[in-house]
N, C-alpha and C positions, 0 to 999 in steps of 0.2 A: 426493595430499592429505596434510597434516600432523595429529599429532594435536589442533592446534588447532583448525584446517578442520573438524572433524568434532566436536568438541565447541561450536564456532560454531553449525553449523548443524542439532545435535540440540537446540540451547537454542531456535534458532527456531522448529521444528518441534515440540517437544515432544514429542519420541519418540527411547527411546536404544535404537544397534543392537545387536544381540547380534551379528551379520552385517556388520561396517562394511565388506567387500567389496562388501559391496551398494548401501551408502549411493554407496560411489563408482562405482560401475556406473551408477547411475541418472545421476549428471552426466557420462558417457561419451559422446560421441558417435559414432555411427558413421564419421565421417570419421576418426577416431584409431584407433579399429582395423583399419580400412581399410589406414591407411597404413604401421601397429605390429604388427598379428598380435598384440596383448598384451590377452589377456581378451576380456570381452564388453562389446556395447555396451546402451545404455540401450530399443532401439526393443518390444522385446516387454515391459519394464516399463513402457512407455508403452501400450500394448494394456490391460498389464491395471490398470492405474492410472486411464486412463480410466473404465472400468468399476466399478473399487471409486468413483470419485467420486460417478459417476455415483446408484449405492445409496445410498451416504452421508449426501447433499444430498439426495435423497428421505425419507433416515428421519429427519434434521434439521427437515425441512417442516413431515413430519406429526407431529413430535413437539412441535414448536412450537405449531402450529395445530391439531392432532387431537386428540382422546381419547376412550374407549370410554364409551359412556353408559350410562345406569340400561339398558338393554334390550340391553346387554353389543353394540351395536354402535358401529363407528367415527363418530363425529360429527366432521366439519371445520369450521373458521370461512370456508375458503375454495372457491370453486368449482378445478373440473380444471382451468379452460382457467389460472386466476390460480396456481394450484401452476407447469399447468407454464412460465407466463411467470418466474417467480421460479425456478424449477428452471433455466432457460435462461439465464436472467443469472448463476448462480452461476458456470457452467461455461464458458461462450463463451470467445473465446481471449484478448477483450482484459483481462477481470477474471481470469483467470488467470496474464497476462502483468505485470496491474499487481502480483497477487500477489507476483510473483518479484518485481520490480523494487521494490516497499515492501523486502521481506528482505533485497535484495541478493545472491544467491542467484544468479546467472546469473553471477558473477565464479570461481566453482566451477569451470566447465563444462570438460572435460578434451577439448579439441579438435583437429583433425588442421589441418596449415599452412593447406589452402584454408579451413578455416570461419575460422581467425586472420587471414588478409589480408583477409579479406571481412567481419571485425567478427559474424559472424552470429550469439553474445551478444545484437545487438540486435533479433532480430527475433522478431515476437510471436509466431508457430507456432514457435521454436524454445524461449521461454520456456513457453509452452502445453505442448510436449513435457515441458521439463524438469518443471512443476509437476505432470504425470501420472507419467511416470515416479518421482517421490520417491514417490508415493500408492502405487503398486506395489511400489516395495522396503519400505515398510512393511507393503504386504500378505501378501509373501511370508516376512519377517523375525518376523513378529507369527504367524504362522500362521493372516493373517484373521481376529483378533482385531478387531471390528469398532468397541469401543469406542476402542482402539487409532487405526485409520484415523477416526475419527469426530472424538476429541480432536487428530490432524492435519490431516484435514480445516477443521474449526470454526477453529484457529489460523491457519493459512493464509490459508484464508477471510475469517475476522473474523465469520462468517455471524452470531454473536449482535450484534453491532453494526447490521447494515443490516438485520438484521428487526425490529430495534428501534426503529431511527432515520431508515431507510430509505437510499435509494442516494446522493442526492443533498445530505445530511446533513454537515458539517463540521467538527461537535464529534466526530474519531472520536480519542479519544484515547491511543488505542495506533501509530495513525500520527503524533498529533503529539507524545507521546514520541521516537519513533524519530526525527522530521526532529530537536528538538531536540540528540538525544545527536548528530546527525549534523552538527549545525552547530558544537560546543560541542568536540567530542573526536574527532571522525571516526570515530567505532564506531558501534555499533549497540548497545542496549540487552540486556542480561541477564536472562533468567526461570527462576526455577528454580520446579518442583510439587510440593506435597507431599500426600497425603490425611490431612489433622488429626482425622480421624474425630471433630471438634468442628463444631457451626456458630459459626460466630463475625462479632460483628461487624468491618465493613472499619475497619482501624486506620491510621493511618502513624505508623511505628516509623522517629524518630531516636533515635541513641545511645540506643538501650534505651530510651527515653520514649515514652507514647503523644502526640503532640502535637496529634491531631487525631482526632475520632471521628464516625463515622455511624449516623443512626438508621434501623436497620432499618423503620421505619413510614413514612420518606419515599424508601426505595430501597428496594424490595422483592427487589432481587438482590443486596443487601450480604452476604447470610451463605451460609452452605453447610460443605461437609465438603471443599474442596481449598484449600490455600491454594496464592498467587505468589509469591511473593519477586522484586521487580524493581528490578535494581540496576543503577541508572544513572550512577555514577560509583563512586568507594573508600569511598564510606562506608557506610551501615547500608543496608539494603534497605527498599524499598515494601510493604506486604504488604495485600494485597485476599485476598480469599472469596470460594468460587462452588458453583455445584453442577456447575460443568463448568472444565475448563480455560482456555477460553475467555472463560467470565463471570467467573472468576478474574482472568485476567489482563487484563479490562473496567477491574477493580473497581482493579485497582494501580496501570495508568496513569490513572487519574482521578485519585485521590488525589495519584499522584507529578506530575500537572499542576497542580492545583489547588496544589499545596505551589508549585510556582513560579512560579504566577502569584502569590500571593498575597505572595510575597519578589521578587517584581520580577526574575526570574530567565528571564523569557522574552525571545528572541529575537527579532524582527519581520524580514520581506523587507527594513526601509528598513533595519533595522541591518546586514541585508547587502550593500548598495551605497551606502551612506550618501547624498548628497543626490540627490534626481532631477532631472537636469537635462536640458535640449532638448538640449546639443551631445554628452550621454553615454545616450540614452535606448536607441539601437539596441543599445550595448552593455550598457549596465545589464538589458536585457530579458535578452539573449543571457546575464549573466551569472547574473540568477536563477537559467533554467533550468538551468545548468550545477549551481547549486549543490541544486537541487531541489526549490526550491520553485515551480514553474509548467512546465507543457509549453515544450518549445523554440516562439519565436514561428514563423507561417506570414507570407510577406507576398507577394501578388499583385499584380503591375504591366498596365498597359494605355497605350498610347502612342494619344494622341488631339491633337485640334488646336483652337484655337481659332475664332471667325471669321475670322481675318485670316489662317488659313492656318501659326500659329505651333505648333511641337509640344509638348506638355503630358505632363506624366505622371501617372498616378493610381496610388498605388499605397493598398492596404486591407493592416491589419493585425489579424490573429486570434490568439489564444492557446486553446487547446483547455481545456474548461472554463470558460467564458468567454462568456456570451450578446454581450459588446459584440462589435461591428468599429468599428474606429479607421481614417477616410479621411483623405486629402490628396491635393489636385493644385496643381501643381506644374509650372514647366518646366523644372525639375531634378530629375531623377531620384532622387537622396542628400535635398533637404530634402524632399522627398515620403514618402519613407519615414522620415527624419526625425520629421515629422511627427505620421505615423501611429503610429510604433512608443511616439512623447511620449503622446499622447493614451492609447493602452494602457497605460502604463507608470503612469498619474496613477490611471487606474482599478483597475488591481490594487492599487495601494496606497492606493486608497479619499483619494484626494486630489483635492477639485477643482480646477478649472483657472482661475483668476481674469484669464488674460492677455486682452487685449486683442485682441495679434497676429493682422493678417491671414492670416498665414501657417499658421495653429494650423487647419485644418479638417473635424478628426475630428469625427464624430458619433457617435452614438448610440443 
C-alpha cells in the first residue's frame, strides 16, 4: 500500500493509524501469505472484528432507542425480538459487503495469484471478511477504544441513516454524494472531523461565504460539537455538525446535495447512456450497472412452443432492487430478451412506454 491508499482509506473510515502495519494487515489475505511468507494475514482480525461489531451495533441500538428512567432503569422503545431483527440486518454479509463496495475498499485487498485469477474481490464473504477485519485493526490500534470502533463502525455502517429513514429509504445522501463524485471525477469524496467543542448550526461554506443556513428547530441533528468538512472537488469544503461522526457527515452530504441540486449540477442514469432505445437496451442496462448505478441485470430464458408446434422463447428480466420483472416471448431468442431487458430499462428511468409495438411484452 501507498501512502496515499492509507490516507484514502482512513478519511473513509474515520480513524487514523497510529499502527498503519495494521491497516495493511487487515486487507491481507491469507492466500498472499501463503504464497509470500511476508507478514500476517487479515483472518484473526477478522475473529476479533466480528465481535467488536458485534458490541458496537448493540450499544448503537440501545443508545438510539434506550435510556435510563426516572426509576434509574433502562427503558427501550423497542422489544428484543425487533433489537435483535435490526441487530441482524446491520451485520449479515450482504450489508456488510454492500458496505465495502459503497467505499470501494475491496480494490485494497493485498491477494495471493489464485484469489487474482478467480476475481475473489468480488465475493460477498470475502468483502464480509474484509469489513471485520478493518473493525479489528481498529480495535487492536485504538486499544479498544470503543468510541473509536463506534465512530468506524457508525461510518461504515451509515447506522444513523437507516434508523432514521429506514432500509429501504433512497434519500441517503452520503451515498448519493459518493455515486456523484464517482460519476463527475472518478474518486470518491473527502471527510475530514474535527471536535469544535461548539454546537453550531449546519452551514455550507463556499469561498468563505455562508450561502446557505439551517434551522435547528426544523432539523434537530443540525448542531453538535464535531464538525465534517467534505470536500468534493478543489474547492472550499461542505461543513455539517453532529454529535457523532456519523450525523456529522449526514449533515454535509445533505447540504453538499442540496447545493447541487439546487445549481442543476446533478447527474441522472439517462445522462449516463443518453437516449434509451430498444436496439441499445440490453447494453444501456449492462452499461448502467458497470457504471454503478443499478445491480448488474439477471435475465432467465425458457424454450416453449406454440400450438402449431413452433419454438418460442420467453425470456424475464430482473434487476435486483427492483419489485418489477420485465417479460417477452418471442421466437427469437435476442428480441426476447431485447424486449425484456427495454421494458426494464423505461422503468428504472421512470419512463413510460407509449409504443404500440406488438413486440414490447413486458409487464408488470
Amino acid at each position: 500500500m501507498t501512502e496515499e491508499d492509507y490516507d484514502k482509506i482512513e478519511s473513509l473510515i474515520g480513524y487514523e493509524f497510529k499502527r498503519r502495519d495494521l491497516l495493511q494487515q487487515a486487507f491481507t489475505r491469507k492466500s498472499y501469505t501463503n504464497e509470500t511468507n511476508d507478514g500476517d494475514n487479515n483472518e484473526v482480525l477478522e475473529f476479533i472484528g466480528d465481535k467488536a461489531l458485534d458490541f458496537v451495533v448493540v450499544k448503537a441500538l440501545s443508545e438510539y432507542y434506550g435510556e435510563i428512567n426516572r426509576r434509574d432503569e433502562f427503558a427501550c422503545d423497542l422489544a428484543e425480538g425487533k433489537l435483535t431483527e435490526l441487530k441482524k440486518r446491520f451485520v449479515e454479509s450482504t450489508m456488510l459487503a454492500h458496505c465495502i463496495d459503497e467505499l470501494e475498499l475491496s480494490q485494497y485487498l493485498i491477494m495471493g495469484k489464485g484469489d487474482e485469477k478467480n476475481n475473489v474481490q468480488n465475493d460477498t464473504h470475502v468483502k464480509e471478511d474484509l469489513f471485520e477485519a478493518i473493525m479489528g485493526a481498529v480495535a487492536i490500534d485504538s486499544d479498544w477504544d470503543i468510541d473509536a470502533l463506534q465512530d468506524v463502525a457508525e461510518l461504515m455502517l451509515n447506522i444513523d441513516h437507516y434508523l432514521e429513514h429506514g432500509f429501504d429509504d433512497e434519500e441517503n445522501y452520503v451515498a448519493l454524494i459518493q455515486q456523484w463524485c464517482q460519476k463527475v471525477s472518478g474518486d470518491l469524496p473527502e471527510y475530514e472531523f474535527e471536535d469544535s467543542g461548539l454546537h453550531r448550526w449546519n452551514s455550507l461554506i463556499i469561498g468563505g461565504h455562508i450561502v446557505g443556513q439551517r434551522d435547528t428547530i426544523t432539523n434537530e441533528n443540525s448542531d453538535g460539537p464535531i464538525a465534517c468538512k467534505l470536500y468534493i472537488d478543489e474547492g472550499n469544503p461542505f461543513i455539517g455538525y453532529g454529535y457523532s461522526k456519523s450525523k456529522a457527515r449526514m449533515a454535509a452530504a445533505e447540504i453538499a446535495y442540496e447545493y447541487l441540486e439546487e445549481n442543476d449540477m446533478l447527474y441522472t442514469m439517462q445522462d449516463a447512456i443518453g437516449e434509451p432505445t430498444w436496439e441499445k437496451a440490453v447494453s444501456q442496462l449492462q452499461e448502467l450497472a458497470q457504471k454503478g448505478y443499478i445491480k448488474y441485470p439477471e435475465y432467465t430464458f425458457d424454450e416453449r412452443h406454440d400450438d402449431d408446434g413452433n419454438p418460442l422463447w420467453y425470456c424475464e428480466c430482473h434487476v435486483e432492487g427492483y419489485d418489477d420483472y420485465y417479460w417477452s416471448e418471442q421466437s427469437s431468442k435476442k428480441i426476447a430478451k431485447r424486449n425484456a431487458a427495454h421494458g426494464m430499462l423505461l422503468n428504472i428511468l421512470g419512463i413510460s412506454d407509449d409504443s404500440d409495438d406488438d413486440d414490447d411484452d413486458w409487464d408488470d
